[in-house]
C-alpha positions in Angstrom: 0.0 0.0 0.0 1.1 3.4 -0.8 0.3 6.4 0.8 1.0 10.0 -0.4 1.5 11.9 2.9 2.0 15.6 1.1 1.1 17.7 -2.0 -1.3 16.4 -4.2 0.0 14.5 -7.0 -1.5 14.1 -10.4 -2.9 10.7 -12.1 0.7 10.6 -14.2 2.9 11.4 -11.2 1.6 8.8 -9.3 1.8 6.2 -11.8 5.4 6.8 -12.7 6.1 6.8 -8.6 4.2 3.4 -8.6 5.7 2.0 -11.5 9.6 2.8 -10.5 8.6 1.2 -6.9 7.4 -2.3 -8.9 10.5 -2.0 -10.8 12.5 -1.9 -8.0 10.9 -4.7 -6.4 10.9 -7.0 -9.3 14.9 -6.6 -9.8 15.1 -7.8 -6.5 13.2 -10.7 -6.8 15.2 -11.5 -10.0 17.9 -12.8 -7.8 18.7 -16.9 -8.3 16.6 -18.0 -5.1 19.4 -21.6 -4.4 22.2 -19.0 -4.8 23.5 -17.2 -1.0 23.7 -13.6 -1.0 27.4 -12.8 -1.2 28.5 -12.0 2.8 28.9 -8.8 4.4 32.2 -7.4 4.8 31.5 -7.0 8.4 31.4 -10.1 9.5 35.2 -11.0 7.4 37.2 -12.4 10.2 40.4 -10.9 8.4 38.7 -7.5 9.6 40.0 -7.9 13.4 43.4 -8.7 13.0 44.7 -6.4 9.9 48.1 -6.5 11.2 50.1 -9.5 12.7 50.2 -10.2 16.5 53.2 -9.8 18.6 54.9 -13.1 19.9 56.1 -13.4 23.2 59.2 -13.2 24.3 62.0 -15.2 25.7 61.4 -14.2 29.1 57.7 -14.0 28.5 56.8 -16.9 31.2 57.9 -14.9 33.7 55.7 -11.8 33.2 52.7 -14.2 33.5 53.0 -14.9 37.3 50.6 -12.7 39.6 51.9 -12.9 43.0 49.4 -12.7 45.8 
């Protein structure tokens, strides 16, 4: 359902809104339905880590102690 919420459009005006709008629509559904949408880039694990970790150190073991 459309609704036109200001001015008045004429007969035409309306038409070509409607007709763009099942346009649209129809390109959408043109899509191969078995076929997965390709993924967002998001949710790419390579995102998070862009650059390479640090290893530890040769002494590293004995940074890891919390006395108490």
């Amino acid at each position: 359902m459309i609704k036109v919420v200001r001015g008045n459009p004429t007969a035409e005006e309306l038409a070509a809104a409607l007709a763009v709008v099942r346009a649209r629509a129809a390109a959408g559904a043109e899509q191969t339905p078995g076929a997965a949408p390709p993924a967002p880039s998001w949710s790419d694990p390579a995102r998070i880590a862009r650059r390479e970790t640090r290893r530890p150190g040769p002494r590293a073991w004995a940074r890891t102690y919390w006395p108490g």
